[in-house]
C-alpha positions, 0 to 999 in steps of 0.5 A: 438051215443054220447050223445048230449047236448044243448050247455051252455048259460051264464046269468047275474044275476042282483044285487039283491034289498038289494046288493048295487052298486058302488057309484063311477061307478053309480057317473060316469056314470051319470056325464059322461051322465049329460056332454055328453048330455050338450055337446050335447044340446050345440052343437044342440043350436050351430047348430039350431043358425046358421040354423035360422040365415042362413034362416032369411038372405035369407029371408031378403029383398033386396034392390031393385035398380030402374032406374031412370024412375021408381023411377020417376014414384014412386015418381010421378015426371019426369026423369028431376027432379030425375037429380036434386034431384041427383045433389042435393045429393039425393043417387044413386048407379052406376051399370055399368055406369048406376044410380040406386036407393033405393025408401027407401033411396031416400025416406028418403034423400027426407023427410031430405035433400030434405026439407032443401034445399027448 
C-alpha cells in the first residue's frame, strides 16, 4: 500500500511587526478607499436628495378646486354675488367648461381687489 500523505496546504505569513510595508501601496489603498467611499457618500446624498424631494411633492397640498356654490357656501354668500365677484376679476379656472375656485386665491384677491373696488 502506498503511502498516503495529507495533501500540502499554503499559508501566508503575515509581515512580522518590525518588516516594513510599502508605503506607495499602503498610500494607494487608502487614497483608492478615502475616493471610493467619497464617491459613495456623494452618490447616496444624491440619491437621499431626490428620495425627499420626491415625498415632500407628493405630500404637497393640492389646490382644491370648488364649484361655485361651494365657494358660496365657504365665504357665506349666494351663487349671485360669486357671478359678481368673477366679473369683477375675482379668479377662476375653466375645468370643461365649468368654473372652479381656489378658496386660497379668492381669498386673497377678496382682501386685495376685492376691498378696492368697494
Amino acid at each position: 500500500m502506498p503511502n498516503s500523505t495529507l495533501p500540502s496546504t499554503r499559508t501566508h505569513a503575515l509581515p512580522a511587526r518590525n518588516e516594513t510595508r510599502d508605503p506607495l501601496a499602503t498610500a494607494t489603498w487608502q487614497s483608492l478607499g478615502t475616493q471610493l467611499a467619497l464617491l459613495c457618500v456623494e452618490h447616496l446624498r444624491t440619491l437621499i436628495r431626490e428620495e425627499v424631494c420626491a415625498a415632500l411633492d407628493a405630500q404637497a397640498p393640492r389646490p382644491v378646486l370648488q364649484n361655485r356654490e361651494q365657494l358660496a357656501c365657504a365665504l357665506g354668500v349666494c351663487t349671485k354675488t360669486i357671478s359678481n365677484l368673477v366679473a369683477r376679476g375675482m379668479p377662476c379656472v375653466q375645468v370643461l367648461g365649468s368654473e372652479r375656485y381656489e378658496l386660497d386665491k379668492a381669498l386673497a384677491w377678496l382682501r386685495t381687489e376685492g376691498a378696492r373696488t368697494r
